[in-house]
PyMOL commands that place a pseudoatom at each C-alpha (Angstrom):
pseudoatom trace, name=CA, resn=UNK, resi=1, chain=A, elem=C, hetatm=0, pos=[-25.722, 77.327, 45.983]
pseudoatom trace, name=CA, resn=UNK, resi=2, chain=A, elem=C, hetatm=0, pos=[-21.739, 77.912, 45.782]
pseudoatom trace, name=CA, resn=UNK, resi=3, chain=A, elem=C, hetatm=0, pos=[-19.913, 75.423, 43.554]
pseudoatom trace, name=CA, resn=UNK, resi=4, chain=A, elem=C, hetatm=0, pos=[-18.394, 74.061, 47.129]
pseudoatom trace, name=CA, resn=UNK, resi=5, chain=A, elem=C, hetatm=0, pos=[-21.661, 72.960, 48.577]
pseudoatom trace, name=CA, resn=UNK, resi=6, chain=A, elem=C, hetatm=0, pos=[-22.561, 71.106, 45.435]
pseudoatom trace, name=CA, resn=UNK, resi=7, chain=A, elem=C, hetatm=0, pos=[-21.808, 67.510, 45.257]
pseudoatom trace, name=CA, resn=UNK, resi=8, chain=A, elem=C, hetatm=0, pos=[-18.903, 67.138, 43.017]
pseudoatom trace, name=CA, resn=UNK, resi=9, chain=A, elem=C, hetatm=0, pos=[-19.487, 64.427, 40.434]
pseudoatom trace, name=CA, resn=UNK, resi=10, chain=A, elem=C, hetatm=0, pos=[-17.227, 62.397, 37.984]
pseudoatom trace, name=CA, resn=UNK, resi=11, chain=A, elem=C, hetatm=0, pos=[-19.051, 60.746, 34.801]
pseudoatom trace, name=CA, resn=UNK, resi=12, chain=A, elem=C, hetatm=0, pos=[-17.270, 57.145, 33.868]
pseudoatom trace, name=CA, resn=UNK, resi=13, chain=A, elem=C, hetatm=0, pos=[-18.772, 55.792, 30.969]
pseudoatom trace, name=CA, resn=UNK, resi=14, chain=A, elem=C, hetatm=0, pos=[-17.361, 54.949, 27.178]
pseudoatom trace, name=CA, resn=UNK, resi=15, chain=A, elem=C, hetatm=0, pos=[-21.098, 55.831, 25.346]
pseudoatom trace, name=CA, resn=UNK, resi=16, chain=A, elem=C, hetatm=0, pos=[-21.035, 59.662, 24.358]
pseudoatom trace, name=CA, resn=UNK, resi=17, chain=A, elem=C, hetatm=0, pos=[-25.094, 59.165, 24.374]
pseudoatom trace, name=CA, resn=UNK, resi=18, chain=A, elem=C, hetatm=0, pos=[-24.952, 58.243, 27.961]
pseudoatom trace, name=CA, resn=UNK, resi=19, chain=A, elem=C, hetatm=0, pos=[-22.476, 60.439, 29.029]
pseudoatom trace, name=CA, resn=UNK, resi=20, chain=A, elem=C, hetatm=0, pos=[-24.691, 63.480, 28.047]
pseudoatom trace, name=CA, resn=UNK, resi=21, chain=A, elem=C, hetatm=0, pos=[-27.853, 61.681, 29.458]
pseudoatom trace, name=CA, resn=UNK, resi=22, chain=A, elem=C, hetatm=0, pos=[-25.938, 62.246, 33.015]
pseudoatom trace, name=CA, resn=UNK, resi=23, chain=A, elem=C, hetatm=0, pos=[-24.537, 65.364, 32.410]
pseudoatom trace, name=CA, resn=UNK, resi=24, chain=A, elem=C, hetatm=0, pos=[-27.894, 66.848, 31.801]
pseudoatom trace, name=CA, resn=UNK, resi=25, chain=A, elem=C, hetatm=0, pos=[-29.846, 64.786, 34.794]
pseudoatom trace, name=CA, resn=UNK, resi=26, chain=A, elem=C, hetatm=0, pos=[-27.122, 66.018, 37.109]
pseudoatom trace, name=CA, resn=UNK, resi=27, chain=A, elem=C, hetatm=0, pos=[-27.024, 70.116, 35.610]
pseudoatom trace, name=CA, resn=UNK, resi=28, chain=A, elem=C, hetatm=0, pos=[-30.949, 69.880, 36.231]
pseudoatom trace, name=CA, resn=UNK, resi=29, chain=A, elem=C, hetatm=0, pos=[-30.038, 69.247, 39.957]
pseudoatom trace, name=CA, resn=UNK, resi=30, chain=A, elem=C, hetatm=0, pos=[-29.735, 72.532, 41.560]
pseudoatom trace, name=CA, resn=UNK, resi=31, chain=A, elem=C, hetatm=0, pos=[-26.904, 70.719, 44.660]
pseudoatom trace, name=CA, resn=UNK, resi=32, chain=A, elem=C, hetatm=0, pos=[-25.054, 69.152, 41.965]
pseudoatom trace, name=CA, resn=UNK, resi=33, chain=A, elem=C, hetatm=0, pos=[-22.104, 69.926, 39.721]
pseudoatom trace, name=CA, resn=UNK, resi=34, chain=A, elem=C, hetatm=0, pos=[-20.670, 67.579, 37.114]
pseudoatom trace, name=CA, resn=UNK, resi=35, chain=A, elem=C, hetatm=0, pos=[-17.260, 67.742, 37.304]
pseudoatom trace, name=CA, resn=UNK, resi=36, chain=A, elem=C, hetatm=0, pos=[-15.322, 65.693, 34.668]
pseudoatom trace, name=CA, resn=UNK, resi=37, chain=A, elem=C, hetatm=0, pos=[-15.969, 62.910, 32.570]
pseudoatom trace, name=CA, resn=UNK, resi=38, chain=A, elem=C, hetatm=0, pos=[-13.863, 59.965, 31.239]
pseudoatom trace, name=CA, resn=UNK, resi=39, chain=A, elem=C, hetatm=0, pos=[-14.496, 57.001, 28.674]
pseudoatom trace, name=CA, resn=UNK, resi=40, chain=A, elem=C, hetatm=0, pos=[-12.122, 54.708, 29.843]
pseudoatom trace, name=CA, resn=UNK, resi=41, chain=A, elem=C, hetatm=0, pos=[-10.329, 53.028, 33.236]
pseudoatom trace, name=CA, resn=UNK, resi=42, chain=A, elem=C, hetatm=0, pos=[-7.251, 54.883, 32.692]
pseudoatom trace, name=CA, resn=UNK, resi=43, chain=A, elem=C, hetatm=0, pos=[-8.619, 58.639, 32.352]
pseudoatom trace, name=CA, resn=UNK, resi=44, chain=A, elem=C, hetatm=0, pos=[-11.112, 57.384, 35.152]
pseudoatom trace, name=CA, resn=UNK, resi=45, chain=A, elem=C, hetatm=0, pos=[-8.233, 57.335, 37.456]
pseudoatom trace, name=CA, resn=UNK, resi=46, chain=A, elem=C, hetatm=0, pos=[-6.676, 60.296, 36.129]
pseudoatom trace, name=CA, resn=UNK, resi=47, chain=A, elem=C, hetatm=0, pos=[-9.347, 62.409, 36.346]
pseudoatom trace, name=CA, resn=UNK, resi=48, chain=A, elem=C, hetatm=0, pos=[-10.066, 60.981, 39.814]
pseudoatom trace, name=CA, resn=UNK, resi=49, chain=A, elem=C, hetatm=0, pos=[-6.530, 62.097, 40.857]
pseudoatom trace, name=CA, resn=UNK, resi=50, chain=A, elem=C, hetatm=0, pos=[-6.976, 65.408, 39.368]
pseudoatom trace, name=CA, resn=UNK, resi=51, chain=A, elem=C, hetatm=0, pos=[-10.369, 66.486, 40.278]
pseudoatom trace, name=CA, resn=UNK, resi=52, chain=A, elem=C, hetatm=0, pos=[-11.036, 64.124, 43.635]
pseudoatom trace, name=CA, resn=UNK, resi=53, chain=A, elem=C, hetatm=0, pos=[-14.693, 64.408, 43.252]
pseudoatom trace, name=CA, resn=UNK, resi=54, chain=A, elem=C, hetatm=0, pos=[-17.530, 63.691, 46.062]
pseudoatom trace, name=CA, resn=UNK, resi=55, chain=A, elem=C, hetatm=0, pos=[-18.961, 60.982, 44.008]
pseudoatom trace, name=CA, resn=UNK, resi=56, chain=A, elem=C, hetatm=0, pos=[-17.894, 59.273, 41.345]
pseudoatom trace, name=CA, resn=UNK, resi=57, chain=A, elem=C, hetatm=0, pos=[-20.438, 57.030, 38.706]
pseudoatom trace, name=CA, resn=UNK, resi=58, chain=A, elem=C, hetatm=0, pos=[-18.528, 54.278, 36.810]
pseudoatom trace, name=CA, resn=UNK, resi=59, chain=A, elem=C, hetatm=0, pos=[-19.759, 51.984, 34.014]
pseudoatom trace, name=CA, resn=UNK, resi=60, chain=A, elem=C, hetatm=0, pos=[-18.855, 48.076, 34.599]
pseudoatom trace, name=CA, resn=UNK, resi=61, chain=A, elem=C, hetatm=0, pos=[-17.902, 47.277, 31.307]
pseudoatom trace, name=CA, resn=UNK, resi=62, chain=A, elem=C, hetatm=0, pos=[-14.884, 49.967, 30.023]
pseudoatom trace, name=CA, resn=UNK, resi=63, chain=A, elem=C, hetatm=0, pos=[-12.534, 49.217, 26.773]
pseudoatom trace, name=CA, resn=UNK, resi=64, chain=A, elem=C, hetatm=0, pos=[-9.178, 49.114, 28.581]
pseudoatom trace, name=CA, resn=UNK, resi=65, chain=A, elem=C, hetatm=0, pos=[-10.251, 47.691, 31.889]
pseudoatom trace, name=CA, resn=UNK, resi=66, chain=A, elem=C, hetatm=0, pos=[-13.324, 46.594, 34.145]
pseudoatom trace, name=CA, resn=UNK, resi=67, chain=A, elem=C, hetatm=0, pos=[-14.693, 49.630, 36.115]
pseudoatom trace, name=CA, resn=UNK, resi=68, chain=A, elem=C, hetatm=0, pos=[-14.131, 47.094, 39.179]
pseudoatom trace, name=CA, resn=UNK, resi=69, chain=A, elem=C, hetatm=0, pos=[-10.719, 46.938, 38.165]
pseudoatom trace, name=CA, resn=UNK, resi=70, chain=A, elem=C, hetatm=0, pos=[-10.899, 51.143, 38.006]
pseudoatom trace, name=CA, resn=UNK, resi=71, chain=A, elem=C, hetatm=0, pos=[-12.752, 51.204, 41.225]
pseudoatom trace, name=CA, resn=UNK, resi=72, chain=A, elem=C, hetatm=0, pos=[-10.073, 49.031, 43.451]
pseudoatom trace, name=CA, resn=UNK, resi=73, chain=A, elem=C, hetatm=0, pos=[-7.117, 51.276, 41.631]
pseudoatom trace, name=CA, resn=UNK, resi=74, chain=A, elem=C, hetatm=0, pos=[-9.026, 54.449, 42.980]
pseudoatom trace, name=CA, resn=UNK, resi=75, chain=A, elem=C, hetatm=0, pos=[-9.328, 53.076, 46.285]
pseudoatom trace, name=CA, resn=UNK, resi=76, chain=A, elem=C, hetatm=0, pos=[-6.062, 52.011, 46.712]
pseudoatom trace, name=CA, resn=UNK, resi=77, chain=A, elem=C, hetatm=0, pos=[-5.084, 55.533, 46.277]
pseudoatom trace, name=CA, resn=UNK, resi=78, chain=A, elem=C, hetatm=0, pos=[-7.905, 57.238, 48.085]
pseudoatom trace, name=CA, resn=UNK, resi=79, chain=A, elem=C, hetatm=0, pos=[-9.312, 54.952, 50.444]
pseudoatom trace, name=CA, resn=UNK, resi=80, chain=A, elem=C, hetatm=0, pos=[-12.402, 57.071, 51.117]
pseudoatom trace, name=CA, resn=UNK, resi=81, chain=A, elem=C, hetatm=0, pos=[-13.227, 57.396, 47.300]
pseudoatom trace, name=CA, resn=UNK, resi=82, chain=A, elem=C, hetatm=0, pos=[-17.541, 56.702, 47.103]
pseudoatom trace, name=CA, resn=UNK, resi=83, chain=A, elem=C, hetatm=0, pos=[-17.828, 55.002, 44.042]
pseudoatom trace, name=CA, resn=UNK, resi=84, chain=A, elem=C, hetatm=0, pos=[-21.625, 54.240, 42.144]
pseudoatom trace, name=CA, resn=UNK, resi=85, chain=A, elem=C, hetatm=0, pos=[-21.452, 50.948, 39.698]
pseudoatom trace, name=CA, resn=UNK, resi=86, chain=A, elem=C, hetatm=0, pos=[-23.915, 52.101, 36.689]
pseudoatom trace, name=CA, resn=UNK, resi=87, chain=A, elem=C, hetatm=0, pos=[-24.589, 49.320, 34.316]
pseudoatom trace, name=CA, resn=UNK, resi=88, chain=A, elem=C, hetatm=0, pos=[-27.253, 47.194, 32.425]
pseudoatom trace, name=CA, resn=UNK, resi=89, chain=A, elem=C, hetatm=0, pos=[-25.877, 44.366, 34.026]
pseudoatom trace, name=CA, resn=UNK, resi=90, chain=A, elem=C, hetatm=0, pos=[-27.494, 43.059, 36.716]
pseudoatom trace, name=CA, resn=UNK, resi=91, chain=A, elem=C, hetatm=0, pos=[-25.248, 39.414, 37.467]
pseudoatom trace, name=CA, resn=UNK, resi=92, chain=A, elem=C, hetatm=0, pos=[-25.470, 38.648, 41.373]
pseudoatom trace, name=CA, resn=UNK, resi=93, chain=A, elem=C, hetatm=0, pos=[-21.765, 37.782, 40.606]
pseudoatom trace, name=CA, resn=UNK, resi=94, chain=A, elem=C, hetatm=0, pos=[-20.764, 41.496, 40.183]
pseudoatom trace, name=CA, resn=UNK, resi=95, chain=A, elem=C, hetatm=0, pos=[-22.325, 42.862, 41.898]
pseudoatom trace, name=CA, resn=UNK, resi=96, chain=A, elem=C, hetatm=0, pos=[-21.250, 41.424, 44.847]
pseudoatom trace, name=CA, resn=UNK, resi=97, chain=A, elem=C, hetatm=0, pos=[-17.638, 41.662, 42.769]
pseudoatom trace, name=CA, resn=UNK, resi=98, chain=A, elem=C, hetatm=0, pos=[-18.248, 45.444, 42.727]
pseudoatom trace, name=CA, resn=UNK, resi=99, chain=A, elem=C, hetatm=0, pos=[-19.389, 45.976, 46.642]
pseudoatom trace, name=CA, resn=UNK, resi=100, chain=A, elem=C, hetatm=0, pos=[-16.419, 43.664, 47.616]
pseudoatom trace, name=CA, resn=UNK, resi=101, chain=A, elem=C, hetatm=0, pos=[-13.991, 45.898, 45.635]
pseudoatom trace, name=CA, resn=UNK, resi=102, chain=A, elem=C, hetatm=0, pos=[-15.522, 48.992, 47.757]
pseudoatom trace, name=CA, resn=UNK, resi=103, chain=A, elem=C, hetatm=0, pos=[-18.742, 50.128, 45.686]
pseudoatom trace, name=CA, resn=UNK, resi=104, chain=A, elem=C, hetatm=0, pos=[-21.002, 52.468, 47.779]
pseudoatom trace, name=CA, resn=UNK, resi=105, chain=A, elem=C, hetatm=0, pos=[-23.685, 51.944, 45.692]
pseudoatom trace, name=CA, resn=UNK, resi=106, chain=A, elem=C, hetatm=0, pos=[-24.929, 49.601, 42.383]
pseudoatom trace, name=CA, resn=UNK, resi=107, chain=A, elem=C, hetatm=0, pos=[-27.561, 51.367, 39.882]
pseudoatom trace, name=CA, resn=UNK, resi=108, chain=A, elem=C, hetatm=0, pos=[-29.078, 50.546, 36.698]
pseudoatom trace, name=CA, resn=UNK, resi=109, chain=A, elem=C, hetatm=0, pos=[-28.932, 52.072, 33.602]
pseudoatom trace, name=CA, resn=UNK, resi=110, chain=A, elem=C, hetatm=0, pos=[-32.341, 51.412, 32.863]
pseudoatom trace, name=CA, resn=UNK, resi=111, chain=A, elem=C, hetatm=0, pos=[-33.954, 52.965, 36.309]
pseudoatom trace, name=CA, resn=UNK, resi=112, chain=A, elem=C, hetatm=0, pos=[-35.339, 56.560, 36.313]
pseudoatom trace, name=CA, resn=UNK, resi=113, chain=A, elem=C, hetatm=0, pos=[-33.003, 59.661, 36.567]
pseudoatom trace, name=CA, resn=UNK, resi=114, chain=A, elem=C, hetatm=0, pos=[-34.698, 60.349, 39.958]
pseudoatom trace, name=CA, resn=UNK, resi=115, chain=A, elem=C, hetatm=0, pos=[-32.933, 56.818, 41.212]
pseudoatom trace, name=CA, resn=UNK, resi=116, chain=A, elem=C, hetatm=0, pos=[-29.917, 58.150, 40.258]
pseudoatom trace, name=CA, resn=UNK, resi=117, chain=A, elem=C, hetatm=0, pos=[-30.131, 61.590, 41.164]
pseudoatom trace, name=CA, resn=UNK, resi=118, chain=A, elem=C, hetatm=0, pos=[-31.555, 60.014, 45.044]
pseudoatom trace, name=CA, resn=UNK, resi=119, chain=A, elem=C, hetatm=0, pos=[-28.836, 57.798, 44.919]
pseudoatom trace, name=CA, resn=UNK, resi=120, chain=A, elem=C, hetatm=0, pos=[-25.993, 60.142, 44.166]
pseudoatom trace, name=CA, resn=UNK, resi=121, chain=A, elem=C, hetatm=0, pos=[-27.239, 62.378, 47.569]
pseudoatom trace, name=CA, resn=UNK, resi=122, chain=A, elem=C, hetatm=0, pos=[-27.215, 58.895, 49.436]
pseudoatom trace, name=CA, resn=UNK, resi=123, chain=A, elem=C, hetatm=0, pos=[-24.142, 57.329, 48.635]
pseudoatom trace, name=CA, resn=UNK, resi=124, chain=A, elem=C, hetatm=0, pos=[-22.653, 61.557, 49.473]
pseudoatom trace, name=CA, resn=UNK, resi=125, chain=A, elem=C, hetatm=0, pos=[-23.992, 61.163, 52.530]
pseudoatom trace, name=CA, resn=UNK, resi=126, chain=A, elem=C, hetatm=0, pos=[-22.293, 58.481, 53.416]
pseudoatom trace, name=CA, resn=UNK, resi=127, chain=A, elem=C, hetatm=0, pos=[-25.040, 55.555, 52.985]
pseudoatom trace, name=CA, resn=UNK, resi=128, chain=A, elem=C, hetatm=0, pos=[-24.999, 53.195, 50.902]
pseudoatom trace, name=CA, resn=UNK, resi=129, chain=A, elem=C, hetatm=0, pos=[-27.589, 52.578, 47.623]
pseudoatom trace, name=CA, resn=UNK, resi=130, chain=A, elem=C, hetatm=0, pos=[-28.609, 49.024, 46.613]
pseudoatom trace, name=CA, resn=UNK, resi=131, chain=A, elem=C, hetatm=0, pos=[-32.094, 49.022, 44.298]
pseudoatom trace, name=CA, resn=UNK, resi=132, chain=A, elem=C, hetatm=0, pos=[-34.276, 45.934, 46.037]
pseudoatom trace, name=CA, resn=UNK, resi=133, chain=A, elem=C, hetatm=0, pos=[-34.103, 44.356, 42.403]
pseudoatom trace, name=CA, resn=UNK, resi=134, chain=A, elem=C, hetatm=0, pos=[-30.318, 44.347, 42.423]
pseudoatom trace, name=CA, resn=UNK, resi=135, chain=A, elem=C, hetatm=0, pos=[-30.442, 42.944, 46.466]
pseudoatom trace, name=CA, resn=UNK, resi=136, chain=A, elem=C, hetatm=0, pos=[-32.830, 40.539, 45.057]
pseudoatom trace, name=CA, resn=UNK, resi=137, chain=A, elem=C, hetatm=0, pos=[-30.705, 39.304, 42.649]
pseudoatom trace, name=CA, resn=UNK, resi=138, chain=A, elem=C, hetatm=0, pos=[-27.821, 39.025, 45.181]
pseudoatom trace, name=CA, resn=UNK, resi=139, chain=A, elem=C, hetatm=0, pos=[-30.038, 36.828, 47.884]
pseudoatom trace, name=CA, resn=UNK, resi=140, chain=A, elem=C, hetatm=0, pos=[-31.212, 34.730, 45.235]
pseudoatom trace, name=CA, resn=UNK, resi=141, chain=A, elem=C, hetatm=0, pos=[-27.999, 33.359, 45.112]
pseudoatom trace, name=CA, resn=UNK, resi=142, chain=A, elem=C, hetatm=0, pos=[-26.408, 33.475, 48.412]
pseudoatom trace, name=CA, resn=UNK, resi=143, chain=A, elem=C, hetatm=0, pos=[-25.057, 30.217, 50.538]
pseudoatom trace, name=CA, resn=UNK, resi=144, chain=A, elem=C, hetatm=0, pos=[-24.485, 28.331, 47.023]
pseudoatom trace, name=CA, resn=UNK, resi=145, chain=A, elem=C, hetatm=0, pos=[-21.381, 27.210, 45.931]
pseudoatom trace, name=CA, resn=UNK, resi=146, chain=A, elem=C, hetatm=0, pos=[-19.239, 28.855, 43.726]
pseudoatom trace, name=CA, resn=UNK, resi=147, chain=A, elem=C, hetatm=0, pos=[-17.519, 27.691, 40.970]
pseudoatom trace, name=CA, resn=UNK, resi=148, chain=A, elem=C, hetatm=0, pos=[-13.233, 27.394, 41.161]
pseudoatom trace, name=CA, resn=UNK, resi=149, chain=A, elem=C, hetatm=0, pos=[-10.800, 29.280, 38.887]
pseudoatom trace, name=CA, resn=UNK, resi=150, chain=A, elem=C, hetatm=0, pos=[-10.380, 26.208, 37.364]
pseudoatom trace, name=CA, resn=UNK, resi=151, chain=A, elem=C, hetatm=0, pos=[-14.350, 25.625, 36.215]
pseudoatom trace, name=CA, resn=UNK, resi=152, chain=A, elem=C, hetatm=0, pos=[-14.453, 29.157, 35.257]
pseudoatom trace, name=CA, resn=UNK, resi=153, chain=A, elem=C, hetatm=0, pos=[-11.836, 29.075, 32.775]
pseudoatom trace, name=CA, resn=UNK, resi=154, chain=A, elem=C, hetatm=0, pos=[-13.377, 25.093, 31.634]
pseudoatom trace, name=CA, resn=UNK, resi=155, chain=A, elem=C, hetatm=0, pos=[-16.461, 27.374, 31.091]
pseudoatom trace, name=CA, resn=UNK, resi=156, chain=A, elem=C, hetatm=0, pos=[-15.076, 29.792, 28.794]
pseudoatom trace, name=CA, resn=UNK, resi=157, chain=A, elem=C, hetatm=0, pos=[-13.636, 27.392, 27.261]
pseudoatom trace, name=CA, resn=UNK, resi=158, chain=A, elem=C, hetatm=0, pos=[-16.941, 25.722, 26.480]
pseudoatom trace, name=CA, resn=UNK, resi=159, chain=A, elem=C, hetatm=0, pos=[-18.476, 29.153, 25.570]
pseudoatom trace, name=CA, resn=UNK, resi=160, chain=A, elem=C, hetatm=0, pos=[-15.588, 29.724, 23.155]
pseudoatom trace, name=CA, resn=UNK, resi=161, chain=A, elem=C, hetatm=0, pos=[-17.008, 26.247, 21.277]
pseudoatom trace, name=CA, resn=UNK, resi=162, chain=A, elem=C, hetatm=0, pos=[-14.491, 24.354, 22.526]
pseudoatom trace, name=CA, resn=UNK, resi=163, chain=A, elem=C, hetatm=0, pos=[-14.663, 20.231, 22.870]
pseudoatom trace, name=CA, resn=UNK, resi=164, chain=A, elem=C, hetatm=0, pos=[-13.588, 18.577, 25.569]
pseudoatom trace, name=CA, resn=UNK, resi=165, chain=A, elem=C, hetatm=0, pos=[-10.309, 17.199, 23.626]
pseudoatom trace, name=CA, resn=UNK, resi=166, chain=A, elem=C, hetatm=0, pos=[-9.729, 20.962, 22.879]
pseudoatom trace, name=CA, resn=UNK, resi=167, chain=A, elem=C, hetatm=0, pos=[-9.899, 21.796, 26.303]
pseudoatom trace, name=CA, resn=UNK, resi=168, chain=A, elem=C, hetatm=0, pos=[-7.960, 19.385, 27.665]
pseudoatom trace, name=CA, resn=UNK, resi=169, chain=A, elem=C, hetatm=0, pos=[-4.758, 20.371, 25.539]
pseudoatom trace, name=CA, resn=UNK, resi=170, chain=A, elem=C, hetatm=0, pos=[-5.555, 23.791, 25.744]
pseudoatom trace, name=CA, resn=UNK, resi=171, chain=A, elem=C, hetatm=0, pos=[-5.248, 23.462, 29.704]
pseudoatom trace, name=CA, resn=UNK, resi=172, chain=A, elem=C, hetatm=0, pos=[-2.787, 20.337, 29.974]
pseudoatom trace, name=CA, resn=UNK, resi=173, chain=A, elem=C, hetatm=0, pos=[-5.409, 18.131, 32.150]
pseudoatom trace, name=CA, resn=UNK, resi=174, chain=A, elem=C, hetatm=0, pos=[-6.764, 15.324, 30.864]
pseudoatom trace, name=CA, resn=UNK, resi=175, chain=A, elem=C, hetatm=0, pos=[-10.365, 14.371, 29.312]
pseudoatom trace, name=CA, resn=UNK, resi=176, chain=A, elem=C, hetatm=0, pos=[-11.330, 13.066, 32.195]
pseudoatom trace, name=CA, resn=UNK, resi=177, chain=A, elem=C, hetatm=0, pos=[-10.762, 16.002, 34.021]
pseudoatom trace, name=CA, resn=UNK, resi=178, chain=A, elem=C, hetatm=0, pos=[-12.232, 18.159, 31.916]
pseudoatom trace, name=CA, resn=UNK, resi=179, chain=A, elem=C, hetatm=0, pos=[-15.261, 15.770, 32.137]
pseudoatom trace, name=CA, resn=UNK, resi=180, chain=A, elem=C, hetatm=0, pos=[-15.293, 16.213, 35.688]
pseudoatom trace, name=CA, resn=UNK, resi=181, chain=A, elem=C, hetatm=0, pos=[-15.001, 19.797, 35.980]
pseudoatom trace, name=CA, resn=UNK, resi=182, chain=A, elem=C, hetatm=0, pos=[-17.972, 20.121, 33.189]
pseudoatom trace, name=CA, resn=UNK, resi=183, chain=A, elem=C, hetatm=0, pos=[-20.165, 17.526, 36.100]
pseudoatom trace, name=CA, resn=UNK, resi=184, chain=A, elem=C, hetatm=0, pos=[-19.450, 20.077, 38.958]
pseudoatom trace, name=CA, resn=UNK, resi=185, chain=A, elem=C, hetatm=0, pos=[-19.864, 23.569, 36.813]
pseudoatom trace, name=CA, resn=UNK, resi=186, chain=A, elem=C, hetatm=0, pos=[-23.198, 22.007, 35.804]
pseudoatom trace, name=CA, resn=UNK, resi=187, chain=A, elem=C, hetatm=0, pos=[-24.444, 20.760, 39.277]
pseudoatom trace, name=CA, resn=UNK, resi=188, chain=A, elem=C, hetatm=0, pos=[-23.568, 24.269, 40.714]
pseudoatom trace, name=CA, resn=UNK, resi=189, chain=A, elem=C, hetatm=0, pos=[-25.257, 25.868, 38.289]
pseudoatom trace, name=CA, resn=UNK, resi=190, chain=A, elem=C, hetatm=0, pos=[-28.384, 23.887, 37.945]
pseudoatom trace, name=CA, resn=UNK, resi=191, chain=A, elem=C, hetatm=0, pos=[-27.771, 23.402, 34.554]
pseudoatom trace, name=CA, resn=UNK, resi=192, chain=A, elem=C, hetatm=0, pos=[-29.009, 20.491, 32.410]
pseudoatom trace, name=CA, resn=UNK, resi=193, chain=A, elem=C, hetatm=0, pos=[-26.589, 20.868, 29.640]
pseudoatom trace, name=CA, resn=UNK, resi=194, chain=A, elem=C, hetatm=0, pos=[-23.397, 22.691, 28.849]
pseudoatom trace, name=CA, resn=UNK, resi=195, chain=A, elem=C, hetatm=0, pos=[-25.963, 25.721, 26.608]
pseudoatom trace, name=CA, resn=UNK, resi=196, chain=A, elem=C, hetatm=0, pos=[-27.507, 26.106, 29.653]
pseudoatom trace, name=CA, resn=UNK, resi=197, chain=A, elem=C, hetatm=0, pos=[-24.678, 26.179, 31.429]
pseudoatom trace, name=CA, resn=UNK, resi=198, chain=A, elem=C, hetatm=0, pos=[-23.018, 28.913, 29.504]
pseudoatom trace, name=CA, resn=UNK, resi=199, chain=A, elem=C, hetatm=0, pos=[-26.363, 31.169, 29.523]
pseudoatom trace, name=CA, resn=UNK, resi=200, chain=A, elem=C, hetatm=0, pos=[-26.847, 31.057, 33.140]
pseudoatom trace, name=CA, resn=UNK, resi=201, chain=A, elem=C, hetatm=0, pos=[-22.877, 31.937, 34.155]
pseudoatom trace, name=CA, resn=UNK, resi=202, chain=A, elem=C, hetatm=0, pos=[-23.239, 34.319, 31.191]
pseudoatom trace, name=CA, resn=UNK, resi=203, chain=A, elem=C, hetatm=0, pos=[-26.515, 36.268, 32.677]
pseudoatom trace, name=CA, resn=UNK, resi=204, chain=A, elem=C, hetatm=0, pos=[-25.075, 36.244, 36.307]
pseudoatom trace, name=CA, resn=UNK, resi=205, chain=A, elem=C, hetatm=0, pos=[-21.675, 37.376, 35.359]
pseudoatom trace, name=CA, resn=UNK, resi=206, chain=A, elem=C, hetatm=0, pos=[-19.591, 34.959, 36.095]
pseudoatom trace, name=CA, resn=UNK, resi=207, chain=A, elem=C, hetatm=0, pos=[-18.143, 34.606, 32.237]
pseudoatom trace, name=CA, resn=UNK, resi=208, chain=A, elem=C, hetatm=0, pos=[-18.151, 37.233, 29.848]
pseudoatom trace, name=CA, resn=UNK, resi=209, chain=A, elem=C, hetatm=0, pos=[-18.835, 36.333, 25.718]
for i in range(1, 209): cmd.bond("trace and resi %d" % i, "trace and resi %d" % (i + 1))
show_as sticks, trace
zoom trace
């Protein structure tokens, strides 16, 4: 097959070890052709510009900037970019961050290489690729309410260690209010303490530590 037909891929990802893991799944795969690779948000976009590849596989977490963050840059630019999240993370918050911002598709890092490699010819042909694990994860959470910008910065806050009196200085509000907001992050989490509270925002992605 000429280098044309192939489906053109860009790497994303900031872990040498994983970057080679893809490079050699996708140089196994006869219609495939790894074009570039980058380790951070930045050279993501670079190389995006430079190379305009048919698919592109970006890691969530990057050290200069989210790969959602990367992703919406891209497709401000090229509105047609395809764009797979791969992560470990599996938080119903981003993901439904990262197919808001445009994502065609939302692996794992922890699936088989045949997921990817299926998922690669999907999202190239124009369809998008959700894992039922990863849809799960998204339903299990859909029609409850979401927490403000307010109650999301009161709960990193909290994860930082922070007491109320803390908070409330840090953010000019009063106790009270901070009280209050603590009440409401708890309800909508289902949370029977502010621990719990932290774990659960921190598993679905809603706060990072």
């Amino acid at each position: 097959m000429s280098d044309q037909a192939r489906i053109r891929v860009l790497c994303v990802d900031d872990h040498p070890l994983l970057r080679e893991g893809i490079a050699a799944i996708i140089s196994n795969q006869p219609d495939m052709l790894l074009l570039a690779q980058a380790s951070t948000g930045c050279e993501a976009i670079q190389k995006y510009r430079e190379h305009q590849p048919d698919v592109t596989l970006m890691d969530l977490r990057l050290p200069d900037m989210s790969g959602i963050d990367s992703l919406i840059a891209i497709r401000a630019e090229f509105p047609d970019a395809r764009v797979i999240i791969v992560t470990t993370y599996e938080g119903d918050v981003e993901i439904q961050r990262a197919l808001g911002a445009g994502a065609r598709g939302y692996m794992l890092k922890s699936m088989p290489p045949r997921d990817l490699v299926e998922g690669i010819r999907s999202v190239h042909a124009g369809k998008k690729r959700i894992p039922q694990e990863v849809a799960n994860q998204v339903a299990e959470h859909l029609g409850e309410e979401t927490l403000s910008e307010r109650e999301v910065e009161v709960l990193r806050r909290v994860a930082g260690g922070n007491r109320n009196r803390d908070i409330a200085e840090q953010l000019f509000i009063s106790e009270e209010t901070v009280k209050v907001h603590i009440k409401h992050i708890m309800e909508k989490l289902y949370a029977s303490d502010r621990t719990q509270a932290v774990a659960i925002a921190v598993r679905r992605g809603i706060i990072q530590l």
